[in-house]
Structure formats: C-alpha cells, structure tokens
C-alpha positions in Angstrom: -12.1 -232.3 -205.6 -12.0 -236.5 -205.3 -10.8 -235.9 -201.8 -13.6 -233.7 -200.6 -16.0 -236.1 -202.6 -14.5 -239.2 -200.8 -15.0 -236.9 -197.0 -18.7 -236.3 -198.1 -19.2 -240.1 -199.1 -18.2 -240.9 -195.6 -19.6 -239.0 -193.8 -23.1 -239.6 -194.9 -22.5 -243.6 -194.9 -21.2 -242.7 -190.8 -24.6 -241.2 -190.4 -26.4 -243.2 -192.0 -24.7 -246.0 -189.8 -25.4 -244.2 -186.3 -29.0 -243.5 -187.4 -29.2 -247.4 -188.0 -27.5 -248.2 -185.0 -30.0 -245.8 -182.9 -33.0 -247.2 -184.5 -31.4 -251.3 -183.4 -31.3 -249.6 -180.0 -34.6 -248.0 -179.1 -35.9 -251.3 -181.0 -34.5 -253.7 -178.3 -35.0 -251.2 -175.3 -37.5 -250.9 -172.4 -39.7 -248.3 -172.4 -37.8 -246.3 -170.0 -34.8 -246.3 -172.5 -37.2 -245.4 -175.0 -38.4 -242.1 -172.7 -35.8 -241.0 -172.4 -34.6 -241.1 -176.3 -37.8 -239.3 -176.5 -36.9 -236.6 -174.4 -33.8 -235.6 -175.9 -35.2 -236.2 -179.1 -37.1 -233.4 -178.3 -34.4 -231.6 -176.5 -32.5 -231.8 -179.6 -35.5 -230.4 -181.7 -36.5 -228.0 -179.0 -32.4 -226.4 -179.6 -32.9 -226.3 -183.1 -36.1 -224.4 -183.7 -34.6 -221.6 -181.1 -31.3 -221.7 -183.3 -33.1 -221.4 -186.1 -35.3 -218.6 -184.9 -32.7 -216.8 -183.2 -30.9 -216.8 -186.7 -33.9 -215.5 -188.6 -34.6 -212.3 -186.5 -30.9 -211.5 -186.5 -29.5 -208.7 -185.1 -30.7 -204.9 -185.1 -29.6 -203.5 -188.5 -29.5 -199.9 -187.6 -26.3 -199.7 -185.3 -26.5 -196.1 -184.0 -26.0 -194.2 -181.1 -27.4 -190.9 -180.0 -26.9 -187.8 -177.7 -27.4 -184.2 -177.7 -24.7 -181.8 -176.7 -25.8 -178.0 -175.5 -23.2 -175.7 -177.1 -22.3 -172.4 -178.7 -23.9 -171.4 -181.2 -25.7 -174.3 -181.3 -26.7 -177.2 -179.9 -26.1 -180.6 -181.3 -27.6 -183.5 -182.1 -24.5 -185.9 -182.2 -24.7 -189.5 -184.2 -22.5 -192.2 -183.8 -23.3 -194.8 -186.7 -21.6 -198.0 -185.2 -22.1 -200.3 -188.4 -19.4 -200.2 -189.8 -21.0 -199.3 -193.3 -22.1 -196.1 -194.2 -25.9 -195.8 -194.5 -28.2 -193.7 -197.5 -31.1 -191.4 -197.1 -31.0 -191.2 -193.4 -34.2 -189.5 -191.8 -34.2 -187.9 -188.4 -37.2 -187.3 -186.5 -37.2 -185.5 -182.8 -40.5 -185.8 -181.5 -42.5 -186.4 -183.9 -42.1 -182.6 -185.1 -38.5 -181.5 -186.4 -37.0 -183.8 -189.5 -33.9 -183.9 -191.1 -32.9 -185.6 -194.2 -29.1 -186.8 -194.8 -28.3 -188.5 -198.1 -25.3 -190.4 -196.7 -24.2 -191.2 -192.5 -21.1 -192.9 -192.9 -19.3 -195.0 -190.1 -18.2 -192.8 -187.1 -19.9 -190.0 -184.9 -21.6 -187.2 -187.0 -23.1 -184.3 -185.2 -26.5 -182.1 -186.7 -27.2 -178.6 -185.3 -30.3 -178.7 -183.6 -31.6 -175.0 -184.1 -30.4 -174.6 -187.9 -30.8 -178.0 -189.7 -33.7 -179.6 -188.2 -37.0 -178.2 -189.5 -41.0 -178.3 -189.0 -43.8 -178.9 -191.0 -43.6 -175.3 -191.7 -40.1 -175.2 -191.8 -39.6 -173.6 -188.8 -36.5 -174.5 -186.5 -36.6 -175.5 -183.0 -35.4 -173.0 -180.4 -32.1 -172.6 -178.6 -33.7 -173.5 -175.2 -35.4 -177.2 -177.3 -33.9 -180.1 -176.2 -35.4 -183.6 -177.9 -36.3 -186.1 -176.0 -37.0 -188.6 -178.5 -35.2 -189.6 -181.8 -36.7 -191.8 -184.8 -33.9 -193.1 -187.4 -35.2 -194.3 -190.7 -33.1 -195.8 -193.6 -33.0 -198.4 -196.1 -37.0 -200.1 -194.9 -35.9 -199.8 -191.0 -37.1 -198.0 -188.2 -35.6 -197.1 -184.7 -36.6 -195.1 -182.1 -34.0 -193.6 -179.7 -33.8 -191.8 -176.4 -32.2 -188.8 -176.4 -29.5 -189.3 -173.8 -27.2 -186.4 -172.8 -23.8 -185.8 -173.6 -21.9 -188.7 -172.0 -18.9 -186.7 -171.7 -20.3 -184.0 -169.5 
C-alpha cells in the first residue's frame, strides 16, 4: 500500500512538473509557437469530448439476431440472442400486429412458431402463407426494431 502511495506521489509531482515546464515554454515563445500549442490544445480536447461521448452512448444492448424459416408444420421465427446473458420479459412484435411474450431468452438461437404462438389483438394467429417483415424486440427499457431476413441457411 506505501508503494502504490509513493507511485501516485510521483506521478502527480511529474505532472505537475511538465504542466510547469509547458507553461515556462509558451511563456518565452513567439506567437507561432504559441499557435500551434493552441491547436493541439484543442486537438487534445477535441479527442477527448469524442472519447468521452463515444463512451456514454455505448454499444447496442440488445444483441439479437433474427430470421424466419418456412417449415412443416410451422413456420418459424428463429432468435439468436448474441449477449451472452440471458434476457427477461422479452416482447416480440411482427408488424405492428402479432405479439409474443417470453419470460426468459437466454444466450443461443431460440426459434417461435409463427402460426401457433404469435397472436393478435383478438388473439387470432397469423396464417401459414404470413411471412413478417418486420420484428420489434422489447426488454428491460430497450427497444429494437429488426428486419426480418430469411433463413440464411437456405
């Protein structure tokens, strides 16, 4: 613990030296000297605030893939959840019309029968000839919405 106290000691004192040091500088320079600590003063800023903004949106947290697969005796609606952690209350929406409710989706593809578990307002089921276009994924506060894409191994 005395050791990492000592690193963190001098450390700041070597900062605190270079900021020093920078300051003598742009002191005793001409004014092209200083322009040009000016612009990569800003440089430096200008890489910071995109770090920093970059950080704060982050990265989608809904990692899922989706495709539908025409089979017998039904068709399916097959989920890959590519998290890595398994997601509660999922909610599936195909065009704005057929839902389904999941209480868990865990890691790893997942596929839904289109005709028998999906339902409408007036919990009617789609078809064998439907084929959704568009997918809406909500869990947890998020919202996706998906292409349909078809069965990539077809």
């Amino acid at each position: 613990m005395d050791r990492l106290k000592q690193i963190l000691q001098e450390g700041v004192v070597s900062i605190l030296g270079f900021v020093r040091s920078t300051k003598e500088a742009y002191d005793g320079a001409n004014r092209f000297a200083r322009m040009r600590l000016l612009i990569l003063a800003l440089f430096v800023v200008d890489v910071l605030v995109v770090v920093i903004f970059m950080g704060s949106i982050g990265s989608r947290d809904i990692e899922i893939t989706v495709f539908f697969k025409k089979s017998f005796p039904s068709n399916m609606l097959v989920v890959r959840n590519e998290s890595g952690e398994t997601m509660e209350k999922v909610r599936f929406t195909l065009d704005d019309r057929y839902v389904l409710t999941v209480p868990k989706l865990e890691p790893g593809l997942r596929g839904f029968e289109v005709n028998r578990e999906f339902i409408d307002a007036q919990e009617l089921s789609p078809g064998d000839e439907y084929e959704p276009r568009i997918v809406v994924v909500e869990t947890d506060g998020e919202k996706m919405t998906l292409d349909v894409s078809i069965d990539p191994g077809s």
